[in-house]
C-alpha positions in Angstrom: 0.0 0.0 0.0 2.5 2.2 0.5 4.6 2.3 -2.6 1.0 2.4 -4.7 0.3 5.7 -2.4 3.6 7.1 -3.5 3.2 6.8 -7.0 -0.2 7.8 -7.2 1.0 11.4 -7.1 4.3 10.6 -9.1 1.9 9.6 -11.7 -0.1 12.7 -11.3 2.6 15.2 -11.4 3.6 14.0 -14.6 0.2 13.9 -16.4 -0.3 17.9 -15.1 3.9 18.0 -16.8 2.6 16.4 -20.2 -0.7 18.5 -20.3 1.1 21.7 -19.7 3.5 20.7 -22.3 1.3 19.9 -24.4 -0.9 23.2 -23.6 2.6 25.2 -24.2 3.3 23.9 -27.6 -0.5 24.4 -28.4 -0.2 28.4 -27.5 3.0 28.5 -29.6 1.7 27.0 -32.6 -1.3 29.5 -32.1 0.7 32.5 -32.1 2.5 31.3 -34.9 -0.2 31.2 -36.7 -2.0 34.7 -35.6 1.9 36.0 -36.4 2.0 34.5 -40.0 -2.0 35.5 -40.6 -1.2 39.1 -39.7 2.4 39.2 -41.7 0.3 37.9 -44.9 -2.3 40.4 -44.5 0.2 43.4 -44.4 1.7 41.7 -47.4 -1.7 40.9 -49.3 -1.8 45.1 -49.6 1.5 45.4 -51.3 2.7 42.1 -52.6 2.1 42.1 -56.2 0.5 38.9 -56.8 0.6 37.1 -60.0 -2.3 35.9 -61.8 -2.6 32.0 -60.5 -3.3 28.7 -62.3 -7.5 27.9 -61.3 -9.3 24.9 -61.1 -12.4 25.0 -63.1 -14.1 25.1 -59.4 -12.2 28.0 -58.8 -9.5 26.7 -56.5 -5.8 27.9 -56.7 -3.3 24.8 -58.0 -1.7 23.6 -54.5 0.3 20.3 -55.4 2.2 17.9 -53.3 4.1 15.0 -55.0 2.7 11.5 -53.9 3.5 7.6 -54.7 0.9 5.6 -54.9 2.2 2.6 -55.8 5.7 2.2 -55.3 6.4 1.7 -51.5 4.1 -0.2 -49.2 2.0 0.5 -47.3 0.2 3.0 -50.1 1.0 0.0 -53.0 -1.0 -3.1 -51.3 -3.5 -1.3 -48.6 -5.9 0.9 -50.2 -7.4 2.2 -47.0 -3.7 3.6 -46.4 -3.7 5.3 -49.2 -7.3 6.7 -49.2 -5.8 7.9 -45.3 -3.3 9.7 -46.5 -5.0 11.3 -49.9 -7.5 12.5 -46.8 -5.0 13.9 -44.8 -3.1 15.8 -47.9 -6.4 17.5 -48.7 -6.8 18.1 -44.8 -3.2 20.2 -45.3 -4.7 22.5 -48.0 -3.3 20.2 -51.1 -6.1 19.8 -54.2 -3.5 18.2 -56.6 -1.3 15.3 -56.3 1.7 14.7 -58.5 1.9 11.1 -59.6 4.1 8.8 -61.8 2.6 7.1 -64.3 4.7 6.5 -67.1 3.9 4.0 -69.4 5.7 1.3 -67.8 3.4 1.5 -64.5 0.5 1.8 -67.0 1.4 -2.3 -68.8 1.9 -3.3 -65.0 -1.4 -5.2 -64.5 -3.0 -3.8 -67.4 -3.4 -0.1 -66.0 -4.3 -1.4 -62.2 -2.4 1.2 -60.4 -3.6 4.4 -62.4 -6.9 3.3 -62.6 -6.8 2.7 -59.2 -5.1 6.3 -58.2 -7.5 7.7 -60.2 -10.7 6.1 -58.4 -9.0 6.8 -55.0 -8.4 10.6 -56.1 -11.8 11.0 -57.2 -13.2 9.6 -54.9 -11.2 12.5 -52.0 -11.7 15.0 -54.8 -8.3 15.2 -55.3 -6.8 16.3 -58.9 -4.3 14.3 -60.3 -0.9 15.9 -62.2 0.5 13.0 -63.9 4.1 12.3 -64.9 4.5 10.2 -68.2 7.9 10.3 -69.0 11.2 9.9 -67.3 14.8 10.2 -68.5 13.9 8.5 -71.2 14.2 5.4 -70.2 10.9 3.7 -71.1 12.5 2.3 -74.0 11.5 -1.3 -73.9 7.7 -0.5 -72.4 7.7 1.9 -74.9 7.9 -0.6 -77.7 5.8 -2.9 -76.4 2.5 -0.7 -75.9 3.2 1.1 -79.5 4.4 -2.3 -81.1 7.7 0.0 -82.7 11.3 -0.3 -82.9 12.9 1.7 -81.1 16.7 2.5 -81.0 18.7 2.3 -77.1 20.6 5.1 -76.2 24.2 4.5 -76.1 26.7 6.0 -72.9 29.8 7.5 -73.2 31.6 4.1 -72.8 30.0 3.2 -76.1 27.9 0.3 -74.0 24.6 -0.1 -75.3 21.3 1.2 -72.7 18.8 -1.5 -73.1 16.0 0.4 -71.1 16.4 4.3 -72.5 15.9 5.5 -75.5 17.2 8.2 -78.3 15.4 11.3 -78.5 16.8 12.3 -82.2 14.7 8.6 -82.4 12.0 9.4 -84.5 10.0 6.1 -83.7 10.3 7.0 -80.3 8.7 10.6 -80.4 5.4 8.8 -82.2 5.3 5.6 -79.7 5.8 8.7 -76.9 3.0 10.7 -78.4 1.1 7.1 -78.8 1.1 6.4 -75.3 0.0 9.7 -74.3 -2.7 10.1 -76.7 -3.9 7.0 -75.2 -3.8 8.2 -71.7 -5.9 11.3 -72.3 -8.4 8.7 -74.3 -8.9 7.3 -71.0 -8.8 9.9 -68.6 -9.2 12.6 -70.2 -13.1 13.0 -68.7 -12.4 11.8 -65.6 -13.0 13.8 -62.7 -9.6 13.2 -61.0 -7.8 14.6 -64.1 -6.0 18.3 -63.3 -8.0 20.9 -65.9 -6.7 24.5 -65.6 -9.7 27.2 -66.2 -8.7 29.4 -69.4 -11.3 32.1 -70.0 -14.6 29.6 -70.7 -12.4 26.4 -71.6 -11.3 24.3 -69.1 -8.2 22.1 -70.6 -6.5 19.3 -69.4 -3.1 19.1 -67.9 0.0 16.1 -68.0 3.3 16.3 -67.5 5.2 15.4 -70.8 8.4 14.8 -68.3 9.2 14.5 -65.0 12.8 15.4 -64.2 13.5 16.3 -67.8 16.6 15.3 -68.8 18.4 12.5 -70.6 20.5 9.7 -68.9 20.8 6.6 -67.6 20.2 4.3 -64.5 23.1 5.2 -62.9 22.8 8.8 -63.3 25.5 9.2 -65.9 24.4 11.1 -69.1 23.4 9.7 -72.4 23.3 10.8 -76.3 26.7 9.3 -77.3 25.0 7.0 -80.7 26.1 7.7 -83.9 23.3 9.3 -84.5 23.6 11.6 -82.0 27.7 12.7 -82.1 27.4 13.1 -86.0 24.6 16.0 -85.0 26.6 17.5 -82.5 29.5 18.1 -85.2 27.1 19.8 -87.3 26.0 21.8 -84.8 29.5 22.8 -83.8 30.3 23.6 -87.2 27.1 26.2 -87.5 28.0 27.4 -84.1 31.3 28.3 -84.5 31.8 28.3 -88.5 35.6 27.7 -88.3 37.2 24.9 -86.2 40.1 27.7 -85.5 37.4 29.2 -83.5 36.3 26.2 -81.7 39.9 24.9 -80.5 40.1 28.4 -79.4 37.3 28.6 -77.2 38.2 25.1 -76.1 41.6 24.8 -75.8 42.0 21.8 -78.3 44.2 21.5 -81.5 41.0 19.4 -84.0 42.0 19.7 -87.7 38.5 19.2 -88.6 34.7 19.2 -86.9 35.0 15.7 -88.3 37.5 14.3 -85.5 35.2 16.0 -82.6 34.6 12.7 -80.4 31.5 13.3 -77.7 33.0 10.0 -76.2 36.4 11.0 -75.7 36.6 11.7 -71.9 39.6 13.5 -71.7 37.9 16.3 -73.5 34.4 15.8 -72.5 35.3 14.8 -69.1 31.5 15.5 -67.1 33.6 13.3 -64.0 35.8 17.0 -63.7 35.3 18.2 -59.9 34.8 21.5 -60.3 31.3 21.8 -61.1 31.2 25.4 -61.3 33.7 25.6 -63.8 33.2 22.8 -66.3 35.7 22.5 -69.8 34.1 24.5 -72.6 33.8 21.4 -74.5 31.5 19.7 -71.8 29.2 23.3 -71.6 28.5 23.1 -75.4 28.1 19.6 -75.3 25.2 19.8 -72.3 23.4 22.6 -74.0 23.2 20.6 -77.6 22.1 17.9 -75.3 19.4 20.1 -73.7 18.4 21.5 -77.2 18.1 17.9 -78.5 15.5 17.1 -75.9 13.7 19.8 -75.9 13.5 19.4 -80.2 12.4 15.9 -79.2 9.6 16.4 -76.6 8.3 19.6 -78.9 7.3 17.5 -81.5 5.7 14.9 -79.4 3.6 17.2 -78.0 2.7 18.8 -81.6 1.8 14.9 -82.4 -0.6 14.7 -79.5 -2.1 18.3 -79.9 -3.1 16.5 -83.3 -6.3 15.2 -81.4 -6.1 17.2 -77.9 -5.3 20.1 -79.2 -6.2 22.4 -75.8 -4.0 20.0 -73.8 -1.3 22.0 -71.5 2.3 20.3 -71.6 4.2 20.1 -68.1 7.8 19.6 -67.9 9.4 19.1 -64.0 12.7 19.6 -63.4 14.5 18.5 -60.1 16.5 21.5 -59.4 16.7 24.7 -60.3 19.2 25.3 -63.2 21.7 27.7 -61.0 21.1 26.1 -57.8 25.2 25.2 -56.5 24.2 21.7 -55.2 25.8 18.7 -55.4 22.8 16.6 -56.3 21.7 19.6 -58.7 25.1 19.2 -60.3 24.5 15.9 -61.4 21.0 16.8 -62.6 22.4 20.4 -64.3 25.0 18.2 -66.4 24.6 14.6 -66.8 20.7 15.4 -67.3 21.2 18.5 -69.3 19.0 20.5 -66.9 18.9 23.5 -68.7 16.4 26.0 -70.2 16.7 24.3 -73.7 15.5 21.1 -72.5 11.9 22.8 -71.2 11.4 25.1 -74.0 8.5 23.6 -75.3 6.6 23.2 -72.4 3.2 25.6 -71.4 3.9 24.7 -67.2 7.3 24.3 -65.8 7.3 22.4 -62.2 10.4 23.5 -60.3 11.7 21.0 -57.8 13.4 24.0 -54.8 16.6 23.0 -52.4 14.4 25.2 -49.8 15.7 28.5 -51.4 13.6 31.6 -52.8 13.3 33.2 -55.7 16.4 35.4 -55.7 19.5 36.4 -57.2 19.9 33.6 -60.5 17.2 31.6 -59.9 14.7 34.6 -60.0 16.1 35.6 -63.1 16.1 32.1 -64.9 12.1 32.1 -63.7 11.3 35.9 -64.7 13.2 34.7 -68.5 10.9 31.1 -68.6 7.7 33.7 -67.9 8.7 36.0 -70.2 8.6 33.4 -73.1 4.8 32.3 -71.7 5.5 29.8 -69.2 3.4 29.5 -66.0 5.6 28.2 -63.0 4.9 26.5 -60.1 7.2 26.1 -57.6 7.4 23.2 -55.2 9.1 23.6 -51.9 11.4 21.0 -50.0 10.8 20.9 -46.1 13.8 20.2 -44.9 15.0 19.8 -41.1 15.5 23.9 -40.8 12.2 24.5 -42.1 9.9 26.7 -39.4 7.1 29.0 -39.6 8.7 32.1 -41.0 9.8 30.1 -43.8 6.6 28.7 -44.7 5.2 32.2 -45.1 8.3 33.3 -46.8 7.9 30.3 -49.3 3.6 31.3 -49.9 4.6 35.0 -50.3 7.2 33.9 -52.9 5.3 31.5 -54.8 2.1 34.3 -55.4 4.9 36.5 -56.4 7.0 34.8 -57.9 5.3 31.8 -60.1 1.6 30.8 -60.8 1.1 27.6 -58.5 2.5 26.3 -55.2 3.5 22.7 -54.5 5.3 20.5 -51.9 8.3 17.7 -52.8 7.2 15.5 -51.4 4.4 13.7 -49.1 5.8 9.6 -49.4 9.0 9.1 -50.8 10.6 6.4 -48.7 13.8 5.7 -50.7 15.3 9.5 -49.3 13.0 10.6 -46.2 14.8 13.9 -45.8 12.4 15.8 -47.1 8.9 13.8 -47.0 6.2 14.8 -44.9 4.1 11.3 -44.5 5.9 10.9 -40.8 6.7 14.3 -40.1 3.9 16.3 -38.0 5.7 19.5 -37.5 6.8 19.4 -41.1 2.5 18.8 -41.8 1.8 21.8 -39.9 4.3 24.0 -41.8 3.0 23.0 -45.2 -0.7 23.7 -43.9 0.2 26.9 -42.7 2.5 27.4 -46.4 -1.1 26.8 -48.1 -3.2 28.8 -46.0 -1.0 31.9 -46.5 -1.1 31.3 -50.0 -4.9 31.0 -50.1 -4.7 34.7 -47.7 -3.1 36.3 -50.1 -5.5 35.7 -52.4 -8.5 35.8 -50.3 -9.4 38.6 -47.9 -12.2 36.2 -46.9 -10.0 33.8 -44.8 -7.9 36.3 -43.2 -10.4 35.9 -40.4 -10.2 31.8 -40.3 -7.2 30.3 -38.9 -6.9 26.2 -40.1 -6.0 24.1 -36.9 -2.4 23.5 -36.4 0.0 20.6 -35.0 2.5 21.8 -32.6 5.7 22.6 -34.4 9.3 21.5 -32.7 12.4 23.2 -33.5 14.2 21.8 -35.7 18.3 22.1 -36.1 19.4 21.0 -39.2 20.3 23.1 -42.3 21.0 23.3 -45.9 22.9 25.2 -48.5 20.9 27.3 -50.8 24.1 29.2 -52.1 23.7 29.3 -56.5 25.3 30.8 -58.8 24.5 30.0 -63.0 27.9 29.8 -65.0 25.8 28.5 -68.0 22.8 31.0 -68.6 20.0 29.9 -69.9 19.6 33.7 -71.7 22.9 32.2 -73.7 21.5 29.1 -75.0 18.2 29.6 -75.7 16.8 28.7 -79.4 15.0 31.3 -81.5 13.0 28.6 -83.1 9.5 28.5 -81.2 9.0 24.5 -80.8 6.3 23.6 -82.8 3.8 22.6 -80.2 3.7 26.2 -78.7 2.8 28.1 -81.4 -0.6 28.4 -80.0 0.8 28.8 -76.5 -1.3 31.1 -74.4 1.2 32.5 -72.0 1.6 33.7 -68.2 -1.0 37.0 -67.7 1.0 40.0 -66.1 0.9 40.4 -62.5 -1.7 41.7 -60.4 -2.6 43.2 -57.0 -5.7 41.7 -56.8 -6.6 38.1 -57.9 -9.2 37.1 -60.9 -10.3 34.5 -63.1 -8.2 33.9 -65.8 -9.0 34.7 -69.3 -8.0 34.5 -72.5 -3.6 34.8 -72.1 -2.2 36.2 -75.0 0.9 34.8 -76.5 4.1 35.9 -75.3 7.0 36.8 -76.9 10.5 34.6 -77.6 13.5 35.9 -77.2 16.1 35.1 -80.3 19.5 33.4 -80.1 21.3 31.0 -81.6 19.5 28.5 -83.7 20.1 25.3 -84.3 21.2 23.3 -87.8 18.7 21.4 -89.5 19.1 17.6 -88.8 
């Protein structure tokens, strides 16, 4: 009896500890919140807020990226995936970002989309869809359009079974195949994103998540025959005499004939120095850029053949200046440049946690100039916090035309997912309700409810710089499949519906030589 006595009030004093705690972190969050309403309200009066991407229901495009059926327990248990789709909406998400590239599409005879798309529906969810990565659907590829298509070869000269060759014509029809395909079968379905233009509402795909071209390893691709012998003609028309290429490059060729893309000494994209890559491997990384972007134009002009109102999304994983090490591999072994995105009407932009400032702000103010509607999708890392949350909402309105969150479920690198993460949850709720207060003077008076947020210690390097400017290397031929682009409106103190967008203009460079 006596020890039960004892701990009877032990027990006590640590419930009234864990309620006060509890009561303490509560009150915090609060006046976190209150702090962040009233900060987006002073901002709301001056912030010049750009015209945003609408839902034919008149919400604003607020994406997070989710995987539905690639890591358990989302893949097997559809209760915990309906869970979490529920709890995503509860954070102020409408649109979820989704793989499904053509080789998730033969799995089971289109299983998991159709069952992504059932779920989304069903949680009134939209669904963004990615249906093409790195090329490297190759062999799916020729099975669901029945074509041959050439592999891709790396700078070893070792064959790539499993990607393709964008210069490929067959693969830019069985590409613009599979995605006329897709639309024929979701194109009327509820879940599918539709942007609101004027009175049309149109549908939107990503043509290419992570744009870029290389293999599974992460080293780049475009080394065929095929390939090289179009990279020499477009060294010759870009420098006209090889006098002026060795120059620039420091290399003694006697003709453009002798230029080997697989010769590593020369084209070494292994040299440390990131910032400050050979000439040789520069040029090289643009024409590879410029080959995909060629490429992807014309399978979207192929698919506008039948959807004609159809917006084209391209993603990329990190900004093109961002100084990064995983951004460096993207930047040159991908060919993460502008030239690679040129054709599309929506550019996704993966962030490192950064703003728009300093390079990166002029890399997006040049994409929006030639028509493009951005939307920018913020990492949470470990120093994420309130302030930042705000800052990230008052960037986006200003800065691009849709907000977004990488990412809600990705398993493989769980730095920045938010699945397990409740203090990372209640940031990106509090991210989407500024955003929604900026454009709203009607919620400026309802505060969401709020997990309590813990500090957090780590940090990240946003530090960028861009050594190869996308202002230098874009092409002064419009892609085909934009000619009819409608473009991103000017910006706005006061948010509207969107009408009809006028195109915008191109800005001329360097063009490149007819295959």
């Amino acid at each position: 009896m006596r020890q039960a006595t004892s701990e009877i009030p032990c027990n006590r004093v640590r419930r009234v500890k864990e309620v006060y705690r509890m009561r303490t972190h509560y009150l915090r969050s609060i006046l976190l919140l209150l702090f962040s309403i009233l900060t987006a309200c002073a901002w709301s009066a001056t912030v010049k807020v750009r015209e945003p991407l609408k839902t034919p229901d008149g919400q604003l495009v607020k994406s997070i990226y989710f995987f539905g059926h690639w890591w358990e327990p989302w893949k097997s248990d559809d209760a915990a995936l309906i869970k979490d789709l529920k709890r995503i909406k509860e954070l102020g998400f409408n649109t979820i970002c989704v793989d499904h590239e053509v080789s998730q599409a033969i799995d089971r005879d289109w299983y998991w989309l159709d069952r992504e798309y059932r779920a989304s529906a069903q949680e009134k969810i939209y669904i963004l869809p990615w249906l093409q990565l790195h090329c490297m659907d190759r062999q799916s590829l020729m099975q669901f359009a029945r074509r041959e298509i050439k592999p891709a070869v790396n700078q070893d000269k070792e064959v790539e079974e499993g990607a393709a060759v964008f210069l490929d014509v067959e693969f830019q029809k069985a590409l613009a195949h599979y995605i006329t395909v897709y639309l024929d079968r979701y194109v009327n379905d509820p879940a599918m994103l539709k942007i609101k233009l004027g009175k049309r509402n149109v549908p939107v795909v990503g043509l290419c998540v992570e744009t870029g071209w290389r293999n599974a390893r992460g080293l780049p691709l475009s080394f065929d025959d095929e390939t090289n012998n179009y990279f020499r003609k477009w060294m010759r028309a870009t420098y006209e005499t090889i006098d002026r290429l060795n120059a620039k490059w420091q290399t003694s060729y006697k003709t453009f004939d002798e230029i080997d893309p697989c010769d590593k000494s020369i084209f070494n994209y292994a040299f440390e120095d990131k910032l400050n890559m050979p000439y040789p491997v520069r040029d090289h990384m643009v024409f590879r850029g410029r080959v995909i972007g060629r490429a992807l134009s014309e399978v979207a002009r192929l698919v506008r053949k039948k959807y004609k109102d159809v917006l084209f999304v391209a993603e990329i994983a990190y900004p093109f200046s961002v100084d990064n090490p995983d951004a460096n591999v993207y930047r040159w072994n991908d060919a993460n440049c502008y030239a690679a995105v040129e054709w599309a009407d929506v550019v996704v932009i993966r962030t490192v946690g950064n703003l728009s400032v300093g390079d990166v702000k002029k890399e997006q103010d040049m994409m929006m100039l030639n028509g493009k509607r951005l939307i920018l999708a913020y990492r949470f890392f470990g120093d994420a916090s309130s302030e930042r949350a705000v800052a990230f909402a008052v960037d986006c309105a200003e800065n691009a035309h849709g907000i977004g969150c990488y990412n809600w479920n990705e398993t493989a690198d769980n730095s920045c997912a938010l699945y397990d993460k409740p203090d990372r949850q209640a940031l990106a709720r509090l991210m989407n309700f500024t955003y929604d207060t900026l454009y709203d003077t009607a919620l400026r008076t309802t505060a969401p409810s709020m997990q309590p947020i813990q500090s957090r210690t780590e940090s990240t390097s946003t530090q960028s710089r861009d050594d190869v400017s996308p202002l230098d290397h874009s092409s002064s031929n419009a892609p085909a499949a934009n000619e009819n682009r409608e473009s991103a409106s000017t910006e706005t103190t006061t948010p509207s519906n969107a009408g009809t967008i006028p195109p915008a203009p191109v800005i001329p460079s360097g063009q490149m030589p007819s295959q």
